[in-house]
C-alpha positions as CSV (number, residue, x, y, z in Angstrom):
1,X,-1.2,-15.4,3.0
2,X,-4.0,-15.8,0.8
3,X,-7.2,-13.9,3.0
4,X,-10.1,-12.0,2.1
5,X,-7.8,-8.4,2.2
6,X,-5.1,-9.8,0.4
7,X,-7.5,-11.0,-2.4
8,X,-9.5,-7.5,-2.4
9,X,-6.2,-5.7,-2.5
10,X,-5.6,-7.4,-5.8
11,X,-8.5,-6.9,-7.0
12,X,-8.2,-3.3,-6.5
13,X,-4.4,-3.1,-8.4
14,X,-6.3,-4.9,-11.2
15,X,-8.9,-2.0,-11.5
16,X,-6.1,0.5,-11.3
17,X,-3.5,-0.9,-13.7
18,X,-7.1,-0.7,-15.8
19,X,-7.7,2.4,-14.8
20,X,-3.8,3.3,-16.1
21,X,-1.8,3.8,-12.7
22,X,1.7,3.3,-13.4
23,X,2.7,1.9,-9.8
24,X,0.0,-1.1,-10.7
25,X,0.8,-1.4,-14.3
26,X,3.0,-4.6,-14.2
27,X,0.6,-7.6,-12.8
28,X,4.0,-9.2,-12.1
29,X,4.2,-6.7,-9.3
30,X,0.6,-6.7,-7.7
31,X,1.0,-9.6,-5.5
32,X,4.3,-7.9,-4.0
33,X,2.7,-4.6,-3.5
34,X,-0.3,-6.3,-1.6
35,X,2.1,-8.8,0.3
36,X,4.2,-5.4,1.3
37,X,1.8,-3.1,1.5
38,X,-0.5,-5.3,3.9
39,X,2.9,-5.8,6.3
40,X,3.8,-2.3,6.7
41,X,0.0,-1.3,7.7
42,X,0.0,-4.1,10.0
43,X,3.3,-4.3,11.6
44,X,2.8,-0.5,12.6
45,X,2.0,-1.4,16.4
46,X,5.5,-3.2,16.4
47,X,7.2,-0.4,14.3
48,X,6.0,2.6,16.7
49,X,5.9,1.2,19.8
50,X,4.5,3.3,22.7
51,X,3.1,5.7,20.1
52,X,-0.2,5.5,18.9
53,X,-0.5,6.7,15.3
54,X,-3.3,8.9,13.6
55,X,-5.6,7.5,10.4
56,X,-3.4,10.5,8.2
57,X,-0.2,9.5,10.3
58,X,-0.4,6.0,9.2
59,X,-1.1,6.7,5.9
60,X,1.7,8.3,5.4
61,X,3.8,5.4,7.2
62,X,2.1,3.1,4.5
63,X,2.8,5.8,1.7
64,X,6.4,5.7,2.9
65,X,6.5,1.7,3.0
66,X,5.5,1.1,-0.5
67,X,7.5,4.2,-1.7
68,X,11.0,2.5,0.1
69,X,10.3,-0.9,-1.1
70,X,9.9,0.2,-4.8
71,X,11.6,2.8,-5.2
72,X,15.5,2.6,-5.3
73,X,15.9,6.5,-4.8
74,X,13.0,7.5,-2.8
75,X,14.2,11.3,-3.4
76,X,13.6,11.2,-7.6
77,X,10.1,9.6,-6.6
78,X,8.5,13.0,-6.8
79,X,4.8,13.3,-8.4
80,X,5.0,9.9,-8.9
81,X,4.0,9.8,-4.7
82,X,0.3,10.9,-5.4
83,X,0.3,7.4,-7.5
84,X,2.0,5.4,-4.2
85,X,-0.6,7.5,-2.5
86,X,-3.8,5.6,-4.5
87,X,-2.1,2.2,-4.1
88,X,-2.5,2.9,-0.2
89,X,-5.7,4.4,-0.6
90,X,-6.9,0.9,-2.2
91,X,-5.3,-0.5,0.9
92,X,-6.7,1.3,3.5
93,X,-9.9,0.5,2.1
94,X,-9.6,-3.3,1.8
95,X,-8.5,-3.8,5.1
96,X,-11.3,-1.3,6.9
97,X,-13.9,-3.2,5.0
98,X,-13.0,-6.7,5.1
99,X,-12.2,-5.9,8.8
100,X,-8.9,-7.8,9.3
């Protein structure tokens, strides 16, 4: 699955992990969190069928994605969400501007 989103999605963990966010602070784990990330934002048609989700609604489906595939207890996850929040902010914004 190498596209143009996928590749500006990496680029984006690079800049945090610079920047010092701990979700992207392992490069071992950035093509994972692009590969899962990507999935759950566009596999939401098939995940909520006959409901038609909101920009903020499917953020927070993202938000939830990444949290449940990283996280083994998603309820000790805590502050540490407003860090799964940027990853799906850096997201968002790959796939609204590469237009995929």
């Amino acid at each position: 699955m190498a596209d143009a989103t996928r590749e500006a999605v990496l680029r984006g963990l690079a800049a945090l992990r610079a920047q010092g966010c701990p979700i992207a602070a392992d490069p071992r784990w950035h093509e994972r969190l692009a590969d899962v990330g990507l999935r759950r934002w566009r596999s939401v048609a098939r995940r909520h069928r006959g409901r038609r989700l909101g920009p903020d609604e499917r953020f927070r489906d993202l938000v939830r994605g990444l949290v449940a595939a990283f996280e083994p207890d998603r309820a000790l996850v805590g502050p540490l969400v407003r860090d799964y929040e940027c990853v799906a902010r850096l997201i968002v914004e790959a796939v609204t501007s590469t237009d995929q």
